[in-house]
N, C-alpha and C positions, 0 to 999 in steps of 0.2 A: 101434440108436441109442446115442451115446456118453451117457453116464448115470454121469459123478462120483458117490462113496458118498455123499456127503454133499447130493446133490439127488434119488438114487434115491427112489423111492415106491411100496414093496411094499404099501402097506392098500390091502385091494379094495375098501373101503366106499369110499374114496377116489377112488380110478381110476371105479367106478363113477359118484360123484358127476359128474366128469368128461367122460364119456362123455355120460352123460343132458344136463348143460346146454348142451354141443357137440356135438351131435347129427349136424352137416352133417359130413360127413368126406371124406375120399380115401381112395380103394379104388383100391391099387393092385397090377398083376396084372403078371409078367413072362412078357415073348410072344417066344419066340423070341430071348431074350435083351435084351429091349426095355421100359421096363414102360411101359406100358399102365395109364390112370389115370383115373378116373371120380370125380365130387364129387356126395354124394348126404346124402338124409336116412336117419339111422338107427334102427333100433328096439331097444333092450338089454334080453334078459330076464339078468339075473345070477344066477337061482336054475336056471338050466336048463343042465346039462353042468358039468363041474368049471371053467369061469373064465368062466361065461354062453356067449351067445347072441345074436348080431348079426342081423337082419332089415333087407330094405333091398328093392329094385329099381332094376332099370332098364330103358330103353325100349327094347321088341326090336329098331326100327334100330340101337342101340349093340351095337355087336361084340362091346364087354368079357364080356358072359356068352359067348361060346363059345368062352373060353378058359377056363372057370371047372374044366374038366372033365382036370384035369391033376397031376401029383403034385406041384407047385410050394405053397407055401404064397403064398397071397397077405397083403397087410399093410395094413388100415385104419388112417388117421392121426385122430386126433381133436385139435384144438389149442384150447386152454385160453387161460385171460387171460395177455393178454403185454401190455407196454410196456418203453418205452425209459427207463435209466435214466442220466442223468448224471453226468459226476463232479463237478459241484458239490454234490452232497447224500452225496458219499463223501468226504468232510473231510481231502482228501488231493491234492496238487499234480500225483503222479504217477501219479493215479486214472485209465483209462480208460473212455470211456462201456462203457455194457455192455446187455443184453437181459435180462430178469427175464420167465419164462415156464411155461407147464405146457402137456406133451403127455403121448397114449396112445399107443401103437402098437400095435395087436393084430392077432395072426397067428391063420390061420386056411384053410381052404379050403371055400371058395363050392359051396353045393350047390343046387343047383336046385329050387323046387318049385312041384309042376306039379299038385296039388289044386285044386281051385277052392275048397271052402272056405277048406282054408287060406290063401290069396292073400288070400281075401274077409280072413279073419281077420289077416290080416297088415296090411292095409290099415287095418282097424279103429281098429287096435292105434298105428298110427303116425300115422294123423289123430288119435287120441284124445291121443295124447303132446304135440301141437302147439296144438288148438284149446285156446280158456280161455273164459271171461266175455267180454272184451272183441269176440275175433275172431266170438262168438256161439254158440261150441258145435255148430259144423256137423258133419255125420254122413253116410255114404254111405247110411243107411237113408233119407235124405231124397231120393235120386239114383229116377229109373225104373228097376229093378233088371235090365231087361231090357240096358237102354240099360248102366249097369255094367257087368254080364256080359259085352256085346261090346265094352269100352274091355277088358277084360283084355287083350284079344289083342294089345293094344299094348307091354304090359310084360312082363319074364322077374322074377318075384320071386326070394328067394335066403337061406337062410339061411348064417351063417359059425358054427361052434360054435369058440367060442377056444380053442386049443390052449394060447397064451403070450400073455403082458401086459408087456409095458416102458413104464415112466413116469417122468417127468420134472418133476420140482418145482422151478425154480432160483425161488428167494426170498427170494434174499439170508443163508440162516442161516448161512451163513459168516460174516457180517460180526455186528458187535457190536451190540448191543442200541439204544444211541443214534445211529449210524450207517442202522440199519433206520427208526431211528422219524425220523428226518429226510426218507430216502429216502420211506414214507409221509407226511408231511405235503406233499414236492414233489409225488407224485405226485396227491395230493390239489386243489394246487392247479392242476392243469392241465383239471377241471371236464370231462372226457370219461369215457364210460363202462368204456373199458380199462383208462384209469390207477388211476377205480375202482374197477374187478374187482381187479387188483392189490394194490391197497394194504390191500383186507379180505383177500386172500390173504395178505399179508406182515403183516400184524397177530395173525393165529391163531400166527403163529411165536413172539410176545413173550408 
C-alpha cells in the first residue's frame, strides 16, 4: 500500500483499534496469479503471535479456503472512516477535492482449523464480538448443539497469524490547524455517520 510518512501509522494500539471497529474485511488470496477475494467478519486476538491473530470463516462451497494452503502470503484489508473532502473547506482556489481515510492491510497466511472445539470456540468468540444489549446477547449455547455440530460442516474456519501490518491515517495533518478545524465543522455538517467518524478522527490531530 502507498503510505506517505506523514499519513503512516505504526501504533499497534492503533491499527488494532481499527481492526476491531472494522471487522468486515477482504481476504484476499492470489490464485494462480489471480487474487481471489472473499468479504467476511473478522475476529483479532492482538496479544496472540508478535502482530496478533486474525479468526474468520468461510462457507466450504467458497473455494477461497483451498487455496489457503500455499506459500503466497495472503492480505486482509480492513477499511476505516473515510469521506470526501472538498476544497471549499481548503481555503484555497487551487485546492482539489480529495479522500480523508484509514486502512489496515495485514498479511499473513491462512491456516486451517479443523478441531471442533476450537471452531466451536472460534464461533463463540466472534458472535460474542458483535452481539450487545440491543441485538439481545444471543449465544450459540442457545442453538440445539447437535443441530450446531452438523452446520459446522458447512464452514472451513481459519486462522491468519500476522506476519506484517501496513496502515494508513490520511487526516489531513498536513494541512494547518485552521484549515483542519474548517474541514471538521464541513464535515460535521453533512449529519451522516462517516463524515462523523471523520471529523472525531481529524480532531484527535488538533
Amino acid at each position: 500500500m502507498y503510505v506517505p510518512k506523514h499519513f503512516n501509522e505504526d501504533d499497534f494500539d492503533t491499527q488494532t483499534r481499527y481492526i476491531k471497529t472494522n471487522s468486515f474485511a477482504s481476504l484476499v488470496t492470489s490464485v494462480d496469479g489471480t487474487p481471489f477475494a472473499s468479504h467476511l467478519p473478522f475476529y483479532f486476538e492482538p496479544d496472540k503471535g508478535k502482530l496478533g491473530t486474525l479468526y474468520a470463516h468461510v462457507a466450504r462451497a467458497n473455494d477461497h479456503w483451498k487455496y489457503f494452503d500455499t506459500p503466497n502470503e495472503s492480505l486482509t484489508i480492513f477499511t476505516g472512516p473515510h469521506a470526501f473532502i472538498t476544497p471549499k473547506w481548503l481555503q484555497s482556489d487551487n485546492a482539489v477535492p480529495t479522500w480523508n481515510y484509514a486502512a489496515v492491510h495485514a498479511y499473513g497466511r491462512p491456516q486451517i482449523i479443523s478441531d471442533t472445539d476450537a471452531v466451536l470456540d472460534l464461533l463463540r468468540k466472534l458472535n460474542s464480538a458483535n452481539e450487545n444489549e440491543i441485538t439481545g446477547k444471543w449465544t450459540t449455547d442457545k442453538m440445539d448443539q447437535s443441530i450446531l455440530i452438523g452446520m459446522l460442516k458447512g464452514i472451513v474456519a481459519f486462522e491468519i497469524p500476522v506476519l506484517r501490518i501496513e496502515a494508513k491515517r490520511k487526516m489531513s495533518q498536513n494541512k494547518n490547524t485552521d484549515i483542519q478545524k474548517l474541514s471538521i465543522d464541513g464535515l460535521r455538517s453533512m449529519n451522516d455517520l462517516q463524515s462523523s467518524s471523520v471529523a472525531d478522527e481529524m480532531e484527535s490531530n488538533i
